[in-house]
C-alpha positions in Angstrom: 0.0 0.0 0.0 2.7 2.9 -1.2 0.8 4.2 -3.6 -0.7 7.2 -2.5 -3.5 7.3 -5.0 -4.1 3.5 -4.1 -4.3 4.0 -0.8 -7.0 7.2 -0.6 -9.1 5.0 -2.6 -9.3 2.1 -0.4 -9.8 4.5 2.4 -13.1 5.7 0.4 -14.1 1.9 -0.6 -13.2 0.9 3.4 -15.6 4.0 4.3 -18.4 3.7 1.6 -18.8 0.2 2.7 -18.9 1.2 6.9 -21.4 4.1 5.8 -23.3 1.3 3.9 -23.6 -1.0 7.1 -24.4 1.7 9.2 -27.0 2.5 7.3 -28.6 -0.9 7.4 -28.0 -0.8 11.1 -30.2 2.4 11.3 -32.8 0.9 9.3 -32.8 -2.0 12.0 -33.8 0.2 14.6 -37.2 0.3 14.9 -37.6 -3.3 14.4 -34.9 -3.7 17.5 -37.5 -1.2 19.8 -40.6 -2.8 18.7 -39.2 -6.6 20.0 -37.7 -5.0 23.1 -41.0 -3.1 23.7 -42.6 -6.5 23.2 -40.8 -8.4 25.8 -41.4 -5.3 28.4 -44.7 -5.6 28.3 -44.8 -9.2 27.9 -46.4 -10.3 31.3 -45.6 -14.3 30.3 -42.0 -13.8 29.3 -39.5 -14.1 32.5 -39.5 -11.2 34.8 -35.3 -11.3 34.4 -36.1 -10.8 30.7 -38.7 -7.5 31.2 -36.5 -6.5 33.4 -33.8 -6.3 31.1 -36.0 -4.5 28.0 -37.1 -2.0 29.8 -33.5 -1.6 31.1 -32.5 -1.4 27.1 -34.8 0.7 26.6 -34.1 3.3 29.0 -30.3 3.3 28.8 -30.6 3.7 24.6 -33.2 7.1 25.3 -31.0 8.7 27.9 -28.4 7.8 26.0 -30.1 9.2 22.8 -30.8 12.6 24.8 -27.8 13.2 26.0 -26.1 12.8 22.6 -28.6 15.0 21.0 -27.7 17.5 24.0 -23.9 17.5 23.3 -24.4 17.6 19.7 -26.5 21.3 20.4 -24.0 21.8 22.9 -21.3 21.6 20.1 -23.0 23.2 17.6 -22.8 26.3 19.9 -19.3 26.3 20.7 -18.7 26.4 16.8 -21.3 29.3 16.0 -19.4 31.1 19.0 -15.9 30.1 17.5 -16.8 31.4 14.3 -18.3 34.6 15.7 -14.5 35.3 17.1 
């Protein structure tokens, strides 16, 4: 892997192919919420199992907040940068 022009497009092909997976991941989600959801609520499914669905399912939203938080959080630091 020497040659530069060799190696910036495998770094595109290696990144196409992540942003392609990702992608199907993201698509996935819903279907991943809906079955933990599911098992939550389930009354006959093991208590250990509810237990840990709902568990899922609150660590993944705070989770999800708190990115959404930083990203605003970021966002303002680079209007403020720029600003300068």
């Amino acid at each position: 892997m020497q040659i530069p022009e060799f190696k910036e497009q495998y770094r595109i092909a290696r990144w196409e192919a992540v942003s392609q997976a990702v992608g199907h991941l993201q698509g996935a989600c819903s279907v991943a919420v809906l079955a933990l959801t599911d098992i939550a609520q389930d009354v006959t499914c093991p208590a250990s199992a509810r237990v840990s669905a709902a568990r899922t399912v609150l660590e993944m939203a705070i989770k999800g907040v708190e990115l959404e938080d930083l990203a605003a959080r970021v966002e303002e630091l680079e209007l403020q940068v720029t600003k300068v």
